[in-house]
C-alpha positions in Angstrom: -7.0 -70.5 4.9 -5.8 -70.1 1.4 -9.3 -68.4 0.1 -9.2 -66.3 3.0 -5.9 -65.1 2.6 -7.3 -64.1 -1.1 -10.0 -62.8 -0.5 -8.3 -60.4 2.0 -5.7 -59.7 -0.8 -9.2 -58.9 -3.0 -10.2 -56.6 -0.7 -7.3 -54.5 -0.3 -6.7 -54.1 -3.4 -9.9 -52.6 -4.3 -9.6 -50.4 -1.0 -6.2 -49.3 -2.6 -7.9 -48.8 -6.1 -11.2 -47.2 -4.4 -8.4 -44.3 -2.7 -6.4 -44.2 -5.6 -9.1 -42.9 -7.6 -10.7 -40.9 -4.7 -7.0 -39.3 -5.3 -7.3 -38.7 -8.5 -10.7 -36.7 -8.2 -9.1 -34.5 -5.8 -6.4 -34.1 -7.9 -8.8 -33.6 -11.6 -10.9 -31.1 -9.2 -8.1 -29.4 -7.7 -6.6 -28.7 -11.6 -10.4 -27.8 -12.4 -10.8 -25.5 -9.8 -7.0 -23.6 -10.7 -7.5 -23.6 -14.5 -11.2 -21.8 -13.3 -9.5 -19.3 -11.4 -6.9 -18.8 -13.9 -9.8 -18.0 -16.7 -11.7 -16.1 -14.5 -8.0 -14.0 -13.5 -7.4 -13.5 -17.3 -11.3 -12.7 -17.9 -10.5 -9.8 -15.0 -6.9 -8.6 -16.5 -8.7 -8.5 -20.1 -11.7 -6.4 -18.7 -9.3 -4.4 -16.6 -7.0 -3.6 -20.2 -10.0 -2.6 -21.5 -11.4 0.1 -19.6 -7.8 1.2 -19.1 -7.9 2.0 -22.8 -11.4 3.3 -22.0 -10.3 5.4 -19.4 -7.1 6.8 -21.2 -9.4 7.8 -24.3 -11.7 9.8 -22.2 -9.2 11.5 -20.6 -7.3 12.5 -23.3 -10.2 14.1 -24.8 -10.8 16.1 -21.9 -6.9 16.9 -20.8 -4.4 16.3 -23.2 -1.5 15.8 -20.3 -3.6 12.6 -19.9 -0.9 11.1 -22.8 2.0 11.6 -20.2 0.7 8.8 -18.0 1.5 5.5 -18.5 -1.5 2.2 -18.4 -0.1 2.0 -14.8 -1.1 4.9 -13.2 -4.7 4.9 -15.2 -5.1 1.6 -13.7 -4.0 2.7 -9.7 -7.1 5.2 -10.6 -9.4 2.9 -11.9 -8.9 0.8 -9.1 -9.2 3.4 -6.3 -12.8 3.4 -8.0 -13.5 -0.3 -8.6 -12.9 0.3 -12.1 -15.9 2.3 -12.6 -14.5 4.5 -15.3 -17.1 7.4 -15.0 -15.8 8.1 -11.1 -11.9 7.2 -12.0 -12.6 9.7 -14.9 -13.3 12.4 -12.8 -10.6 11.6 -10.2 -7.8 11.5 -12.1 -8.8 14.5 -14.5 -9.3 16.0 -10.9 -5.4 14.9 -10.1 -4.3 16.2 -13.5 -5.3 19.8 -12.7 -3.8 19.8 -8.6 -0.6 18.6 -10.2 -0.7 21.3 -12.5 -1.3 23.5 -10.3 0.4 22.3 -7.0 3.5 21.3 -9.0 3.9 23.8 -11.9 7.7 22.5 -11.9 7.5 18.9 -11.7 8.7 19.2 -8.1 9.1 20.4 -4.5 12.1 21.7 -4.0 14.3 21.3 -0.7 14.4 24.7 0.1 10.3 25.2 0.1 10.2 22.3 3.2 13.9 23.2 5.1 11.8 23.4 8.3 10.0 20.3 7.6 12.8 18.1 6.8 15.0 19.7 9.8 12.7 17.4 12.5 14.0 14.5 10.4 10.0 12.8 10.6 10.1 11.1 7.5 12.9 8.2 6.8 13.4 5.6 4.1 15.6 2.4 4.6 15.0 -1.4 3.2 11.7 -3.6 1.2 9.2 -6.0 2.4 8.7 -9.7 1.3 7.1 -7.7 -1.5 9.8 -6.0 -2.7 7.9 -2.5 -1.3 10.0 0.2 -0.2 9.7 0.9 3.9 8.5 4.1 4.7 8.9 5.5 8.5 7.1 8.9 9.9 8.0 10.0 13.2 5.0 11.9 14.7 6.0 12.9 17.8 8.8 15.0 15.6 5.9 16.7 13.9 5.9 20.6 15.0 2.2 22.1 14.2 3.4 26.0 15.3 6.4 25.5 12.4 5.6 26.4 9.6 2.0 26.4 8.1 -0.4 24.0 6.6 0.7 24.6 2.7 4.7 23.7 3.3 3.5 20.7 5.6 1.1 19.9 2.2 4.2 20.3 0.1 6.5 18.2 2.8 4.3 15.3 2.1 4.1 15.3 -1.7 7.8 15.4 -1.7 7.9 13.0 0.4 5.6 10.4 -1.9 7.0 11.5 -5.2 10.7 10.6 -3.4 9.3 7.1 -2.3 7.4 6.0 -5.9 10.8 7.5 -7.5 13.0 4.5 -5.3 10.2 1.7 -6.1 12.3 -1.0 -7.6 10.7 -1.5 -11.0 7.5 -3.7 -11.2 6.2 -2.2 -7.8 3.9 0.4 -7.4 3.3 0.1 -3.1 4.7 1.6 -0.7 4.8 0.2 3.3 4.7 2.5 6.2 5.5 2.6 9.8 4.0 5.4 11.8 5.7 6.1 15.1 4.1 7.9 17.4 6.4 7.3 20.0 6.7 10.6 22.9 3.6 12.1 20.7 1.2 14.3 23.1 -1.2 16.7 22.4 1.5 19.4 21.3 2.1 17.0 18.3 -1.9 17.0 17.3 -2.5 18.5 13.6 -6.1 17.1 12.7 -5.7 19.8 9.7 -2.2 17.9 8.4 -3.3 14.9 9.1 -6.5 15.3 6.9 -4.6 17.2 4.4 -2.1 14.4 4.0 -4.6 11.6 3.8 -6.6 13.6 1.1 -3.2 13.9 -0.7 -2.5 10.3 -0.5 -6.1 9.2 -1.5 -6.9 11.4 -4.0 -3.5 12.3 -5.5 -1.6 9.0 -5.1 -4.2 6.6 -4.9 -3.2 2.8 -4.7 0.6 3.6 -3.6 -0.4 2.7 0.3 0.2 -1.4 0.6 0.2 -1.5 4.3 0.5 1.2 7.2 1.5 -0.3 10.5 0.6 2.0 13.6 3.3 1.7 16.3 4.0 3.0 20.1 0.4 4.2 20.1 0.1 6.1 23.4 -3.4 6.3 24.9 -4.1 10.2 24.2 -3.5 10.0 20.6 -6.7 7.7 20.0 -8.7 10.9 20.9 -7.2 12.2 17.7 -7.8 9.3 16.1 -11.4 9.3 16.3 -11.5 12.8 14.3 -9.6 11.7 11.7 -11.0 8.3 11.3 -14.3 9.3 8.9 -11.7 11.0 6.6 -10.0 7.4 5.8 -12.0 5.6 2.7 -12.4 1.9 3.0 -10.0 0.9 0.8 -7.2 2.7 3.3 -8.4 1.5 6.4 -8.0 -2.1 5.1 -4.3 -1.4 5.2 -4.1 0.2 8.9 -2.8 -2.2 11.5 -1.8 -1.3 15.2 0.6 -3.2 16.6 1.0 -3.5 20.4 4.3 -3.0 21.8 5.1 -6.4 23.2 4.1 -7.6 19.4 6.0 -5.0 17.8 9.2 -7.1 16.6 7.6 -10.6 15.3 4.2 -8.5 14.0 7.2 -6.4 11.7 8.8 -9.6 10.6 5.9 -11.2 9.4 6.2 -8.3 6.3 9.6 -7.5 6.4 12.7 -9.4 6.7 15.5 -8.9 9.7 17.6 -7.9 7.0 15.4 -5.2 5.7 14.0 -4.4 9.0 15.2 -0.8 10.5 17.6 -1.2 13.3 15.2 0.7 15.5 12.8 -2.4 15.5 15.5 -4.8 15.9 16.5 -5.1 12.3 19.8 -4.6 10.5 19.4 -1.3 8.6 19.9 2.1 10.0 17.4 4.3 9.1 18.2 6.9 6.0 16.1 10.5 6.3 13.9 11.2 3.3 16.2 13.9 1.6 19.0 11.2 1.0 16.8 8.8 -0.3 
């Protein structure tokens, strides 16, 4: 009885020293596989500093007002071309001249949009879990027949360069709700809509972090469908619609109750753009 009772004792210990160093494989590999990532992550922030510096040079040679921007906003451009530095060359030199031209004063001024900002379609109020300002549009308060295509062009860079000027420091994104709530076909403005989405892409590329689509009537998708090929890839990885019944919990998974607008069951009540 006695050597059995041992010899069970033997064995269990060397089961227990068999898992204990099964354990401490998993945990040697799992540090391996972290300090990897971390090398390769530093390897991709070294390579990304680099062509930033690149990038700036080139620029600069081409456009002096290149200077004015900071490594941060080279980088958004470089990005919005998977750092190929020939293409974000030519996109941001392209950006340099529309700001210069579209914004010979720095800014868009209240008065050039009054008819715009009367509907109240754009509002501001709270963050995300990221710390990313929440952006509302209201498209069924869009009016096509008021006002033409250039002040709603100039509505909608006031409106970004009003949301990246309230971006706590540190964050460059922006999240969005689109409500499309009571929007028919007198709302439809393929030519704003395409307009704005070349403005957002081209001009302020990398400030979208997430867009949800909300109260998505059934007529709208026929709008939709034109506007769709005008989206690049990087943007339509950001686009979510959210069904009504999910509307709530799909909002909170991004955005605290706290933070939330009131209008989707949060706490905040929503703020137009102008008194941002």
């Amino acid at each position: 009885m006695e050597k059995e009772k041992k010899a069970k004792e033997t064995e269990e210990e060397e089961e227990e020293m068999e898992f204990k160093d099964c354990e401490n494989e998993d945990q040697t590999h799992g540090q391996q596989e972290e300090e990897e990532e971390e090398r390769k992550e530093a390897i991709e922030d070294e390579v990304e500093r680099s062509k930033v510096g690149i990038l700036r040079a080139l620029a600069e040679r081409e456009d002096p007002s290149a200077k004015d921007a900071d490594d941060f906003m080279i980088r958004r451009f470089l990005r919005a071309r998977d750092l190929d530095i020939e293409k974000a060359n030519t996109m941001f030199l392209k950006y340099l001249s529309w700001r210069r031209t579209f914004l010979p004063k720095g800014i868009v001024s209240e008065s050039e949009i009054s008819s715009q900002l009367a509907d109240n379609k754009l509002c501001m109020q709270g963050v995300d879990k990221q710390g990313r300002p929440v952006v509302v549009a209201f498209g069924g308060r869009h009016k096509p027949t008021k006002g033409n295509l250039e002040e709603v062009k100039r509505f909608v860079v006031y409106g970004l360069e009003k949301i990246c000027a309230r971006m706590p420091k540190g964050q460059e994104k922006f999240v969005a709700i689109g409500d499309l709530e009571g929007w028919g076909y007198s709302n439809s403005d393929i030519r704003a809509y395409v307009a704005s989405l070349s403005i957002l892409q081209d001009c302020y590329p990398e400030r979208l972090g997430k867009l949800f689509i909300v109260h998505v009537p059934y007529i709208f998708m026929t709008a939709w469908k034109v506007v769709y090929p005008f989206i690049d890839s990087r943007t339509k990885k950001k686009i979510v619609f959210v069904e009504n019944k999910k509307l709530k919990s799909t909002l909170l998974k991004d955005i605290d109750e706290s933070q939330l607008p009131d209008i989707y069951g949060g706490k905040l009540p929503l703020v137009p753009i102008e008194d941002c």
